[in-house]
C-alpha positions as a Markdown table, in Angstrom:
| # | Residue | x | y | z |
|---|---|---|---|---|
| 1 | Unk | -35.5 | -89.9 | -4.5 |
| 2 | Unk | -34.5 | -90.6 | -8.3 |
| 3 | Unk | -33.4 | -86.4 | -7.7 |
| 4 | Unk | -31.3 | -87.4 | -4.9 |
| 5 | Unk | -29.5 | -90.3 | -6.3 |
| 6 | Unk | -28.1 | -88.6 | -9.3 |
| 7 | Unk | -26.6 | -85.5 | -7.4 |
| 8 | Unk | -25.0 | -87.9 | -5.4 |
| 9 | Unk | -23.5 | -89.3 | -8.4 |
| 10 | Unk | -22.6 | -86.8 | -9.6 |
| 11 | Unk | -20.9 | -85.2 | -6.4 |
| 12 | Unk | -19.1 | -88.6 | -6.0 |
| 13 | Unk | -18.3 | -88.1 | -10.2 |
| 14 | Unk | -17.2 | -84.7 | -9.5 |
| 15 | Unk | -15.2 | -85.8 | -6.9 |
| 16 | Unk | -12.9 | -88.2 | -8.6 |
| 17 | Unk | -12.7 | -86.2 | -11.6 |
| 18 | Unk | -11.3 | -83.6 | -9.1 |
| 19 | Unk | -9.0 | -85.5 | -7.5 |
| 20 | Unk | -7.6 | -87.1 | -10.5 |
| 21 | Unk | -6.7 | -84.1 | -11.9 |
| 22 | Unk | -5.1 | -82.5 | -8.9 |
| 23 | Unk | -3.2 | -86.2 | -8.8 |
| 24 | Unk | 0.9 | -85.3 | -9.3 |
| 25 | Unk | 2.6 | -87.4 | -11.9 |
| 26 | Unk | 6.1 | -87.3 | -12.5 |
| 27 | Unk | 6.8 | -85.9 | -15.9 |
| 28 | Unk | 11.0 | -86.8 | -15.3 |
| 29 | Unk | 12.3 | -90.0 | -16.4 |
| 30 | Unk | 12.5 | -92.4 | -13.7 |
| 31 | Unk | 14.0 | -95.7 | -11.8 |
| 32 | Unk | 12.9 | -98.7 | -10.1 |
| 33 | Unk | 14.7 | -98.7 | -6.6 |
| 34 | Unk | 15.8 | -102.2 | -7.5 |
| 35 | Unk | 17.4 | -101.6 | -10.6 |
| 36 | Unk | 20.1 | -99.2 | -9.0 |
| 37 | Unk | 23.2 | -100.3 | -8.3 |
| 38 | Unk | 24.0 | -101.3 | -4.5 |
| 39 | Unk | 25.7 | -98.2 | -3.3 |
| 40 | Unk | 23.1 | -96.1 | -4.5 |
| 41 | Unk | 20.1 | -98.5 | -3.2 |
| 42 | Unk | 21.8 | -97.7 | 0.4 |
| 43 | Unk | 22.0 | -94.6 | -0.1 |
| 44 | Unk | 18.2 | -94.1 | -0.7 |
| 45 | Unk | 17.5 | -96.4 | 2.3 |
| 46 | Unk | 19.5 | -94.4 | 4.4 |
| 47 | Unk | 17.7 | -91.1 | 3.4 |
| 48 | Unk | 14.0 | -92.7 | 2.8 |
| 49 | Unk | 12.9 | -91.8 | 6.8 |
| 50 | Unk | 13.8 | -88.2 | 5.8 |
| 51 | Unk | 11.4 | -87.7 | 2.6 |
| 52 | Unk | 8.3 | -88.0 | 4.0 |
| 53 | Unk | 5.4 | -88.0 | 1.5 |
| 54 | Unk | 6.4 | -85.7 | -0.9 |
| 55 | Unk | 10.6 | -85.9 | -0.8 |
| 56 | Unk | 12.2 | -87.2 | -4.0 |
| 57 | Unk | 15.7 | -88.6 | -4.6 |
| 58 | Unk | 17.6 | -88.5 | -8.5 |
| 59 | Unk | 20.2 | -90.0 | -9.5 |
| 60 | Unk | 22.8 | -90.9 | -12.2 |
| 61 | Unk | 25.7 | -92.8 | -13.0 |
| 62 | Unk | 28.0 | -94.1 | -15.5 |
| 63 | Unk | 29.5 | -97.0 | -13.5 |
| 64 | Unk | 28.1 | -99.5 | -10.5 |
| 65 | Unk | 30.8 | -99.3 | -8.4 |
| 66 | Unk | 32.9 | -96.4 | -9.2 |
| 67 | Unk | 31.5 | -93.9 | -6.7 |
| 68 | Unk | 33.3 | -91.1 | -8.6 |
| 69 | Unk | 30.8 | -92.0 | -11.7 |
| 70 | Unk | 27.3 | -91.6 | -9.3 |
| 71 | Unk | 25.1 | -88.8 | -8.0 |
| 72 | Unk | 22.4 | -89.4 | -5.5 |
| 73 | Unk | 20.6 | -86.2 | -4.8 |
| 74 | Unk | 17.2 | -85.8 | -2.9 |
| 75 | Unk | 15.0 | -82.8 | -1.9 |
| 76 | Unk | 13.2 | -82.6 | 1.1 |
| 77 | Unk | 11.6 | -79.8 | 2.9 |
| 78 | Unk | 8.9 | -78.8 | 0.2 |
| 79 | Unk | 5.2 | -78.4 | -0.1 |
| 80 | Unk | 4.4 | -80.6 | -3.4 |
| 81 | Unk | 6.1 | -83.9 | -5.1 |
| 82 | Unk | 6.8 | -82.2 | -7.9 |
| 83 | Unk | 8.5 | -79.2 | -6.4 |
| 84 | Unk | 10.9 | -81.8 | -4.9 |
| 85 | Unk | 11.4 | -83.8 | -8.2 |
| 86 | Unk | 12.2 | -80.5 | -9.7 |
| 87 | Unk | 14.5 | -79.0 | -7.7 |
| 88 | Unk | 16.3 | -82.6 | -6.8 |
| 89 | Unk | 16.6 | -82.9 | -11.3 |
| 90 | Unk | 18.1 | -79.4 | -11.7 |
| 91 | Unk | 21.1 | -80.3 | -8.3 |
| 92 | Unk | 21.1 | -83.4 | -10.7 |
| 93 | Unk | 22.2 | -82.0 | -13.4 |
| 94 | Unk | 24.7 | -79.5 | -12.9 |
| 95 | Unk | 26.5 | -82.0 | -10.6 |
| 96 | Unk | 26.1 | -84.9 | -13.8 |
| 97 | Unk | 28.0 | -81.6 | -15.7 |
| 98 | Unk | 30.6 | -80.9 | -13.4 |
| 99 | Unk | 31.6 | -85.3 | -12.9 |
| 100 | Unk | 31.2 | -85.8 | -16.7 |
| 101 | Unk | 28.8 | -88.3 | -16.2 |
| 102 | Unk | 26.7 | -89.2 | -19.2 |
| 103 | Unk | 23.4 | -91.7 | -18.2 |
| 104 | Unk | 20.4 | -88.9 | -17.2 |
| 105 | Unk | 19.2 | -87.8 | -14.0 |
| 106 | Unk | 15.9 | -89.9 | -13.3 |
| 107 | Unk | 13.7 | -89.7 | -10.3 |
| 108 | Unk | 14.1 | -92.7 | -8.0 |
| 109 | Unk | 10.8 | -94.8 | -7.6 |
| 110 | Unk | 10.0 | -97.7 | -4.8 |
């Protein structure tokens, strides 16, 4: 019985050491929903039923209501979170290049 009990715990151990370290964790700066700027919080709303689990929207700006001075940029249509926050940073920041914007691309969180 004693046997028993501690391969159990350490299956369950196993387990959740596993899975913690398969766990994805954004390594790109990122944003609170709420702390964007109106425009841009619509914009995520309007896109959220498209990202699924693992979509991920970026964004930047310089200014809160000049629309010229924001980028909102999401990928969807990938296998892993991190893939998505990837490819959605690099659109990022060749567009914050090309519109002279100067605050960094940072991964949109709820």
């Amino acid at each position: 019985m004693r046997l028993y009990a501690s391969s159990l715990l350490a299956f369950v151990l196993g387990g959740f050491l596993c899975a913690s370290a398969l766990a994805e964790t954004s390594v790109f700066p990122g944003v609170h929903l709420h702390d964007l700027p109106n425009a841009l919080q619509e914009a995520y709303k309007h896109e959220r039923p498209n990202l699924g689990d693992i979509g991920r929207c970026v964004v930047s700006y310089d200014s809160n209501v000049v629309d010229e001075k924001m980028i909102f940029t999401c990928s969807i249509y990938v296998k892993m979170s991190a893939v998505a926050e990837r490819k959605a940073m690099d659109r990022c920041e060749a567009m914050r290049t090309t519109k002279g914007i100067k605050n960094p691309c940072r991964v949109i969180h709820e």
